[in-house]
C-alpha positions as CSV (number, residue, x, y, z in Angstrom):
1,X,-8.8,-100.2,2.9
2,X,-5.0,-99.9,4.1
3,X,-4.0,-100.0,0.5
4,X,-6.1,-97.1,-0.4
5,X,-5.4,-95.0,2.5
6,X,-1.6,-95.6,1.8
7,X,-2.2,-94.1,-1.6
8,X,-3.9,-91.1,-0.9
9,X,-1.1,-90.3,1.9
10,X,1.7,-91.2,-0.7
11,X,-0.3,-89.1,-3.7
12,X,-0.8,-86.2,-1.1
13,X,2.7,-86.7,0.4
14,X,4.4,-86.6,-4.0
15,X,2.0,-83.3,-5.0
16,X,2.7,-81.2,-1.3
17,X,6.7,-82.3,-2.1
18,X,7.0,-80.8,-5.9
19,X,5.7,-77.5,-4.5
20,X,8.6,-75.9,-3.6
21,X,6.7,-72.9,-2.1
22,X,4.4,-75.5,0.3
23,X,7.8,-77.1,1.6
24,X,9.4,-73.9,2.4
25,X,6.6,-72.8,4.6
26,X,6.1,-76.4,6.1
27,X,9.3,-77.3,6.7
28,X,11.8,-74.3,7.1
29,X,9.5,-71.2,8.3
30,X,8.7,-72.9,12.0
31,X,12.7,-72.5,11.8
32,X,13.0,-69.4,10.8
33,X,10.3,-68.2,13.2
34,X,11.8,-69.9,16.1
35,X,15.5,-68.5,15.3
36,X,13.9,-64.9,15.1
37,X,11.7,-65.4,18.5
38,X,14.4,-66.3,20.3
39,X,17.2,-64.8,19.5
40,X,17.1,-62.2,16.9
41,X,14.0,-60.5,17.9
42,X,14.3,-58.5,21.1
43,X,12.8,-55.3,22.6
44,X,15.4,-54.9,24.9
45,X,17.1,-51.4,23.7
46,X,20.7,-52.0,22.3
47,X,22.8,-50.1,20.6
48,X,21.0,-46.8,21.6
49,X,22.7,-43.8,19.6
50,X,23.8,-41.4,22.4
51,X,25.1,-37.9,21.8
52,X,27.1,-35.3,24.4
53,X,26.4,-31.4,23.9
54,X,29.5,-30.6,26.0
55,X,33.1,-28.7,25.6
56,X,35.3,-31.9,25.0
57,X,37.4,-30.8,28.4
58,X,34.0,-31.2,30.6
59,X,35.5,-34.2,33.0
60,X,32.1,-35.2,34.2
61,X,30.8,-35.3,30.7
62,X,33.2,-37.7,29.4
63,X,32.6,-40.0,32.5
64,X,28.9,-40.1,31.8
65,X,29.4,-40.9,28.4
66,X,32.1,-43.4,28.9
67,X,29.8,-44.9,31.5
68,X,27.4,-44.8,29.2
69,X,29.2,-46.9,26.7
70,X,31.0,-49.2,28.6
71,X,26.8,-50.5,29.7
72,X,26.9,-52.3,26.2
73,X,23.5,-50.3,25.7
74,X,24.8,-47.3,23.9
75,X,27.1,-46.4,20.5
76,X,28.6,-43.0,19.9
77,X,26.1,-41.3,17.8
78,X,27.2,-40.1,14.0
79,X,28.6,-36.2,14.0
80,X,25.5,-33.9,13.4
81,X,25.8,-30.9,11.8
82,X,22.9,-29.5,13.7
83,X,21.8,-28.9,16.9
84,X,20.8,-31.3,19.7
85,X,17.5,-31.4,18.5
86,X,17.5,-32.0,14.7
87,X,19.9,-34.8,16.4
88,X,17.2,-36.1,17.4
89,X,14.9,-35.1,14.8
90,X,16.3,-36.6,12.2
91,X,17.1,-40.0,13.7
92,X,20.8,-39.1,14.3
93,X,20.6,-39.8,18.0
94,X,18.2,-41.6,20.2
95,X,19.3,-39.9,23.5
96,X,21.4,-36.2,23.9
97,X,22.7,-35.2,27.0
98,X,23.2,-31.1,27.4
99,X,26.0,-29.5,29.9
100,X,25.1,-26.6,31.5
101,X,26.3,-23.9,29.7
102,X,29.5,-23.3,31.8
103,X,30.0,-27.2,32.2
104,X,28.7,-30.1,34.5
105,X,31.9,-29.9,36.4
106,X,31.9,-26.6,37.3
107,X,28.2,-26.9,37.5
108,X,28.9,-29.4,40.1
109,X,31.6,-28.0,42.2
110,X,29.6,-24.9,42.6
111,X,26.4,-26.5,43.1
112,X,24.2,-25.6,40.6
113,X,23.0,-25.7,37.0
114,X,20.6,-28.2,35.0
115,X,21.4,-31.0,33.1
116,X,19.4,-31.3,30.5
117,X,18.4,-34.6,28.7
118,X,16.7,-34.9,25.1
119,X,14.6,-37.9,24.5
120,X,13.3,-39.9,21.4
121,X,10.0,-41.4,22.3
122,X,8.6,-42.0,18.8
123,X,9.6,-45.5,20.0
124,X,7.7,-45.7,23.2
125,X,8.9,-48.6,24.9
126,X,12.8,-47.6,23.8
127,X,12.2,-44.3,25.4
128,X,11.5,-45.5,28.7
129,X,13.8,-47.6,28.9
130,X,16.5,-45.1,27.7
131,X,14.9,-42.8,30.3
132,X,16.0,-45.2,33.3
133,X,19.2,-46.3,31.7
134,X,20.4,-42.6,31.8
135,X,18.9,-41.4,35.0
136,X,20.9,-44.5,36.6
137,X,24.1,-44.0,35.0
138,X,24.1,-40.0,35.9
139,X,23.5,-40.6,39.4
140,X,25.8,-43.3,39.3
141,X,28.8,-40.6,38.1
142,X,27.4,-38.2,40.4
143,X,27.6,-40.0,43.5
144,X,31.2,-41.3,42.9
145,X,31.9,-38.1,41.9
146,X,30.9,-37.1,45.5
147,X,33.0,-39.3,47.0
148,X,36.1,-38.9,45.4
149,X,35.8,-34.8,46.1
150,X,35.3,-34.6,49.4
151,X,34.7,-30.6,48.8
152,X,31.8,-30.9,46.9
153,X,29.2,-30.2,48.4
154,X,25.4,-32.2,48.5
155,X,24.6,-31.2,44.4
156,X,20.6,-30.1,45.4
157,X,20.2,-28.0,43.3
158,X,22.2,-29.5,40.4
159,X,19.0,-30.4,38.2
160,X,18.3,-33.4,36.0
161,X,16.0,-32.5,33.2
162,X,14.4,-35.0,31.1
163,X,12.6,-33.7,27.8
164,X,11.0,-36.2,26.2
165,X,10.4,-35.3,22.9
166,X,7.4,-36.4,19.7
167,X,5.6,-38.1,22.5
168,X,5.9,-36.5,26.1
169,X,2.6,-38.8,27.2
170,X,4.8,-41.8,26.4
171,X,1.3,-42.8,24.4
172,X,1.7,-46.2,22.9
173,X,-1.2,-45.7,20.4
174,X,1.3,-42.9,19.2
175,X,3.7,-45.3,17.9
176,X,1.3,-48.5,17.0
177,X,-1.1,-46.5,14.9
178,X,1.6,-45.7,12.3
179,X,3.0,-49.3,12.6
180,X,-0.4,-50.3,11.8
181,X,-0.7,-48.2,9.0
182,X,1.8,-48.9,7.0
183,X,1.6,-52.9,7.7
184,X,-2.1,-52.7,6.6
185,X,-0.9,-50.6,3.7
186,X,1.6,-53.3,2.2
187,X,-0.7,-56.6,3.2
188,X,-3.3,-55.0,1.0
189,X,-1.1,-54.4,-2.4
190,X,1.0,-57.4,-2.0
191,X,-1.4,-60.1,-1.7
192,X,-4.1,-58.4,-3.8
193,X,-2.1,-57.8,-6.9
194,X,-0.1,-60.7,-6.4
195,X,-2.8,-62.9,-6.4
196,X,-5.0,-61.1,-9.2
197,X,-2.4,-61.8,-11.2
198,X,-1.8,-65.4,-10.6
199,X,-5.5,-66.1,-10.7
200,X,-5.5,-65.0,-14.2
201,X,-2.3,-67.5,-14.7
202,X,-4.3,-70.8,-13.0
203,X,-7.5,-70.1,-15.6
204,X,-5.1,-69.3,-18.2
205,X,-6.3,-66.2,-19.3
206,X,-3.2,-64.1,-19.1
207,X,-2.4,-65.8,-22.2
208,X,-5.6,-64.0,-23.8
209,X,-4.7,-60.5,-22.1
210,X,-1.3,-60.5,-23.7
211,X,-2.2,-61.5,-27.4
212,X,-5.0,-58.9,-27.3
213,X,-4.8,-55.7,-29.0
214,X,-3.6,-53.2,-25.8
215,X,0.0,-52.4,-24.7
216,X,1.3,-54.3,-21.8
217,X,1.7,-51.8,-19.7
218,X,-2.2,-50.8,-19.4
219,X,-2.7,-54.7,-18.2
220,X,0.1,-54.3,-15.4
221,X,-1.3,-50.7,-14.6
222,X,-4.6,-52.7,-14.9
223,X,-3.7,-54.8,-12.1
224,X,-2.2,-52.7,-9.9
225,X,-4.1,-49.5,-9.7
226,X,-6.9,-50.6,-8.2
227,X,-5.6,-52.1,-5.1
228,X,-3.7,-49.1,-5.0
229,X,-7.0,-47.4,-4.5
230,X,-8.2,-49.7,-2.0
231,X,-4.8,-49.1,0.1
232,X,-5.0,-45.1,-0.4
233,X,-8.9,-45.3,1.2
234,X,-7.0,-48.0,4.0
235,X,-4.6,-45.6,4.8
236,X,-7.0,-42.3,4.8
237,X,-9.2,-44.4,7.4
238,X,-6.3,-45.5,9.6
239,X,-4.9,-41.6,9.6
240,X,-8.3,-40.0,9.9
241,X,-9.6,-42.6,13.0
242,X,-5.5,-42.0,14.3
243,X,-5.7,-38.5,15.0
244,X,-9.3,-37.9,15.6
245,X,-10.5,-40.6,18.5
246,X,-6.4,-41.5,19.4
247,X,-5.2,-38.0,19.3
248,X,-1.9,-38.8,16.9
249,X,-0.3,-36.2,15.7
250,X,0.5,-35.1,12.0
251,X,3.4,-32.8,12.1
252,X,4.9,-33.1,9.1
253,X,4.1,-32.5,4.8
254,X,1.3,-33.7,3.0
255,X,4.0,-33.7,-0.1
256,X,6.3,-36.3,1.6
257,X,3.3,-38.1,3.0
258,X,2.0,-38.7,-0.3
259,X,5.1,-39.2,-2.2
260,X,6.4,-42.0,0.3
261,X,3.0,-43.6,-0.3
262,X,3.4,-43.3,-3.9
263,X,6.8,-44.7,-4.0
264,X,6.3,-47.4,-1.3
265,X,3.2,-48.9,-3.3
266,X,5.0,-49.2,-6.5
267,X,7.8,-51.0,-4.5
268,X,5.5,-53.6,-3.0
269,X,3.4,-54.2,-6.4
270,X,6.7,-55.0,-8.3
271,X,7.5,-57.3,-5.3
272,X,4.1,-58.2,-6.0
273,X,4.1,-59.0,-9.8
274,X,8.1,-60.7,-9.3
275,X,5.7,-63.1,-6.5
276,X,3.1,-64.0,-9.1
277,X,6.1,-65.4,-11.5
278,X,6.9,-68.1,-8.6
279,X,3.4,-69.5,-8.5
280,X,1.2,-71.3,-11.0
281,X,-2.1,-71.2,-8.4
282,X,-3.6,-69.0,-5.8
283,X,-3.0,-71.1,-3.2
284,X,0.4,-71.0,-3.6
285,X,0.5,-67.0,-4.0
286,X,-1.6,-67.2,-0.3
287,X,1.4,-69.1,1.5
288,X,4.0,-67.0,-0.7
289,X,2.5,-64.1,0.4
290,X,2.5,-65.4,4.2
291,X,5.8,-66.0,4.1
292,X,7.0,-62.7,2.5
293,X,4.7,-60.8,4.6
294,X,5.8,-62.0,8.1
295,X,9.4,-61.6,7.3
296,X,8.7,-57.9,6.1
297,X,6.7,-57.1,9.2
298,X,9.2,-59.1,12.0
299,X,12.3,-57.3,10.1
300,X,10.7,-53.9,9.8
301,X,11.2,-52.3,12.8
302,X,7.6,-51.6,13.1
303,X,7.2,-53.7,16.9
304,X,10.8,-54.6,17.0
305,X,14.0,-52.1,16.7
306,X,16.1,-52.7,13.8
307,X,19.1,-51.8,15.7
308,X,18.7,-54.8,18.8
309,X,19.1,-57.3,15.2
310,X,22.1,-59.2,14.4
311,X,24.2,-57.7,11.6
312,X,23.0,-60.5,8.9
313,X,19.3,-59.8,9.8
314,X,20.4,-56.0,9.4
315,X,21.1,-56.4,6.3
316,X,17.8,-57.8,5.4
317,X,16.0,-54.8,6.9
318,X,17.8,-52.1,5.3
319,X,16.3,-53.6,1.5
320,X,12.9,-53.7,3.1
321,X,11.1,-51.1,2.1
322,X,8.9,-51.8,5.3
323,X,11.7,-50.6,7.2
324,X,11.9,-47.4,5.5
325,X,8.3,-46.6,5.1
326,X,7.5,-47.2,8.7
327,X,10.5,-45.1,9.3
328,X,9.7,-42.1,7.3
329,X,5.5,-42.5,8.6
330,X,6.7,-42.0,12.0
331,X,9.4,-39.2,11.1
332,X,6.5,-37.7,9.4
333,X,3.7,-37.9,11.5
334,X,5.4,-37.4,14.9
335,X,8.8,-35.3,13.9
336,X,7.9,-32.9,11.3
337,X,9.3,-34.7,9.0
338,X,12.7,-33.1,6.9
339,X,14.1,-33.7,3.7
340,X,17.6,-35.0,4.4
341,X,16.3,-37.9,6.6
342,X,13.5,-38.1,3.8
343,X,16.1,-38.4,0.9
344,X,17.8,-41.0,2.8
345,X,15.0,-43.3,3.0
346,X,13.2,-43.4,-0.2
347,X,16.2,-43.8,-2.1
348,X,16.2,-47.6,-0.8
349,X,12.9,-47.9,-1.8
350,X,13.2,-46.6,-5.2
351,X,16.2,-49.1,-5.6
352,X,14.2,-51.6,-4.2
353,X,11.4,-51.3,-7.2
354,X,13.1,-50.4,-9.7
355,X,15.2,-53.8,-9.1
356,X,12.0,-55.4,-8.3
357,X,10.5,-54.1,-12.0
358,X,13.3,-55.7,-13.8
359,X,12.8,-58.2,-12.1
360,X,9.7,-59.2,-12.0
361,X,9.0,-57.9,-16.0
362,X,12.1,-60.7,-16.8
363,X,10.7,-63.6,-14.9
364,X,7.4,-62.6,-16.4
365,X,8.7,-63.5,-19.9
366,X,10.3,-66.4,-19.2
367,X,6.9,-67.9,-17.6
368,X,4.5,-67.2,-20.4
């Protein structure tokens, strides 16, 4: 009895080992999961982009925003060409602080004037916690400010503005429902086409498809289109339930809406098809898949900010095309949308497929 027990441990033991797929996710994803738990996956707001609307002589100005950077929570925000708010618009900055228009110091010594305050909140929980992180490092400034000029007088009436902008209700559904979106979007085509594919691989039929009389590229379009179709119906039920019963906005252009879907699907079924080359059965595909998927979604920025990630992890989610999608959904849906910051994230993606095509279409050939 031991005997035989010994051999079905040992033969179960030999076929889980030659998978390479099956010892990845057994033995090195807890791992991986663990290191990006702990240590690489935060929601703690870092690196926040913050920008100053101020003459560069405004002393109090430049004490807030060296304040502001000596926290560890902020970086100097890239030069804009625009105003404040395409700033923050187009992803620029996360946080702008406005001078009055003659200057906070003046504003100060005279005792009056509003300071005003422009917030991202398409990322809820960042925007309140960029909120209290300014508020305390203005007053902060102020009241040493106070102290060290013993002629200015109680600042009353020196106003502190917040404008929280894309979200002034702070809703959470407002930023999950995108998130959502665009995760059920890209579990649907990967693991649909991937698998569809390798199922025809473990029955050996794909064989048969390629010797018979059709081009090759009706079998892939074959296999791709129609989970296409079920993610397009996905995603028109997630919008339409979105804004209708949770009140999301759609700001932005039907055209980029529909061309990042367009361009984000092809990405993810060439990921897909590149996927179905590493395994010879659907089980395998299911743990690839897994695998793939939970990296995609914990790097994506879709629950946690891409910025709070160490530089390597970074590097991962900037050749996501998660990362970019869900970016673009959200500038979309909840900015307006605009071209520049639309040109700057579907480039990656196209990259990212076209890459993936070659890919995939040369590891194809070399496992028929």
């Amino acid at each position: 009895m031991n005997q035989v027990l010994f051999g079905f441990l040992k033969k179960e033991l030999t076929q889980m080992l030659r998978n390479p797929v099956m010892v990845f996710a057994l033995l090195f994803m807890p791992i991986v999961q663990s290191f990006l738990f702990s240590y690489a996956i935060t929601n703690e707001p870092k690196n926040i982009s913050i920008a100053i609307d101020a003459e560069p002589k405004d002393y109090m100005m430049n004490k807030i925003l060296n304040r502001a950077l000596a926290s560890k929570w902020f970086v100097v925000a890239k030069p804009s060409v625009g105003d404040s708010f395409y700033a923050v618009q187009n992803g620029i900055a996360d946080v702008v602080i406005i001078a009055p228009s003659d200057g906070l110091t003046h504003s100060f010594l005279r005792d009056n004037g509003e300071l005003q305050v422009l917030i991202n909140a398409s990322n809820v929980i960042k925007a309140q916690s960029v909120s209290g992180y300014i508020n305390a490092i203005v007053t902060e400034v102020i009241l040493n400010e106070m102290c060290k000029n013993i002629t200015a007088k109680n600042p009353v009436n020196l106003h502190f503005c917040n404008r929280i902008l894309f979200n002034p209700e702070m809703d959470t559904k407002i930023f999950i429902v995108p998130a959502i979106m665009v995760m059920i979007i890209m579990s649907t085509v990967l693991s649909l086409v991937c698998i569809a594919i390798t199922k025809e691989k473990e029955v050996g039929t794909i064989e048969t498809l390629i010797s018979a009389p059709i081009k090759k590229h009706h079998i892939m379009l074959g296999k791709i289109l129609p989970y296409i179709g079920i993610a397009c119906f996905n995603m028109i039920c997630i919008l339409l339930i979105g804004m209708l019963i949770f009140h999301v906005p759609f700001r932005g252009s039907i055209a980029q809406f529909s061309i990042a879907f367009a361009i984000f699907c092809f990405s993810i079924s060439m990921l897909a098809v590149f996927l179905s080359t590493l395994c010879k059965t659907q089980q395998q595909a299911m743990l690839l898949i897994m695998m793939v998927l939970f990296l995609a979604m914990m790097l994506s920025g879709s629950m946690f900010p891409v910025e709070n990630m160490p530089d390597i992890l970074k590097f991962f989610a900037n050749i996501n095309p998660l990362t970019h999608y869900t970016f673009l959904v959200r500038n979309i849906m909840l900015k307006g949308g605009s071209w520049n910051y639309f040109t700057e994230h579907i480039t990656p993606m196209i990259i990212f497929g076209v890459v993936a095509t070659i890919a995939g279409i040369k590891k194809f050939k070399q496992t028929l």
